[in-house]
N, C-alpha and C positions, 0 to 999 in steps of 0.2 A: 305514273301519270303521263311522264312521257311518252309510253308504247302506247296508251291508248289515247295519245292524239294522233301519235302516226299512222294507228289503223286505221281514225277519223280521215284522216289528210289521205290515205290511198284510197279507202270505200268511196268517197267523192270525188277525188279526180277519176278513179274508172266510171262511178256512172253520170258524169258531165264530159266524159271524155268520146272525140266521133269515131271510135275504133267498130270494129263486127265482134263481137263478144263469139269469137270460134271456139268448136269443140272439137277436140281430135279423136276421141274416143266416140264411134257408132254408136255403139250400143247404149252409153252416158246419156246421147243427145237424144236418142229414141226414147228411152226412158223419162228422161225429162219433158220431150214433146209432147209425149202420150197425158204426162203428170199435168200439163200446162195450158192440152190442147192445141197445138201451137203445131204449122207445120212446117217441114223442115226444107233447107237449104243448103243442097252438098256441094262445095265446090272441089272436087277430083284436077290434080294437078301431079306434076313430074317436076322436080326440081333440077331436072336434068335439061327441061322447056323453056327460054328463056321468055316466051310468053306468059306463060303461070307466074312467074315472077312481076312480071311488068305490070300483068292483069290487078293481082291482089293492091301493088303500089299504087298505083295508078285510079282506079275504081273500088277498091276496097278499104280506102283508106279515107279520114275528113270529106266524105261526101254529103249530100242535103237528105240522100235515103238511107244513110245507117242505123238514124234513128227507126226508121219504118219497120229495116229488117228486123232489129235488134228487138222490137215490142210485136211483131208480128208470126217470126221465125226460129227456130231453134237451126244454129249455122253450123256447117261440120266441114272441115278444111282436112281433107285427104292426102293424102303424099304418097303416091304407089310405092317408092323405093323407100318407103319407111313400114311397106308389110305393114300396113293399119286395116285390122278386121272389118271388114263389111261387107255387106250382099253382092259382091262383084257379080256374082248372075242377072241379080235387077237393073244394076247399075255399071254396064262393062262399057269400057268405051277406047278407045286407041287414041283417041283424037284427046288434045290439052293445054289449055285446060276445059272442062267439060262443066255445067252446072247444072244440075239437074232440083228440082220441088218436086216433094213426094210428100203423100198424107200420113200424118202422126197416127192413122186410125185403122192406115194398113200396108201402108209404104209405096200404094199405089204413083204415078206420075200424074201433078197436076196441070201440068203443061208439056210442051216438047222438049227435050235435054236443049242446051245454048250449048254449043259445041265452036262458037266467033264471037268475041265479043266484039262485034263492029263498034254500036256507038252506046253512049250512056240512055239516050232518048229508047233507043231498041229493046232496051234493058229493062228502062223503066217501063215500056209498055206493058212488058210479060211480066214483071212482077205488079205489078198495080193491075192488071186482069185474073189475077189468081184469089 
């Protein structure tokens, strides 16, 4: 009886919780986006960037659009120095952290890669025009 209030008590605090419901696996997320329709949201980072850190904290963390991504997007958080498979041809970039939207139905770019995240307003424009 125990264990399954505690899997009640974690299934509910993750989905009332403001976190990005990330996926690190490519291929999981493509799969799932394809299964869900849903398109995707790569954020390609270097943990070696002290910005890709600051980025995720900072914006990707209790924000008022998590909910949006999170029911809109299928998220995939990248880490080059962790050799995580994916189209690095479609999606190359030097510059990080990088974010790129691309379609569940072909991997196409929905918009232009964000390669700064200046400001939250910035942000939320290009995703709220996608």
């Amino acid at each position: 009886m125990y264990k399954i209030l505690l899997i009640l008590i974690l299934l509910l605090s993750n989905l009332f919780s403001n976190n990005i419901s990330w996926y690190h696996s490519y291929d999981k997320a493509l799969e799932i986006a394809q299964k869900e329709k849903k398109n995707m949201m790569l954020f390609i980072a270097s943990s070696k960037d002290k910005n890709s850190n600051e980025i995720l904290r900072k914006h990707f963390q209790n924000q008022d659009y998590i909910n949006y991504l999170n029911t809109n997007f299928i998220s995939v958080l990248i880490t080059v120095e962790h050799k995580t498979l994916y189209p690095i041809e479609l999606f190359y970039t030097t510059n990080f952290p990088s974010i790129f939207f691309a379609s569940y139905k072909d991997e196409s770019f929905l918009t232009h890669p964000i390669y700064k995240f200046n400001s939250k307003e910035e942000f939320l424009n290009t995703l709220y025009s996608i």
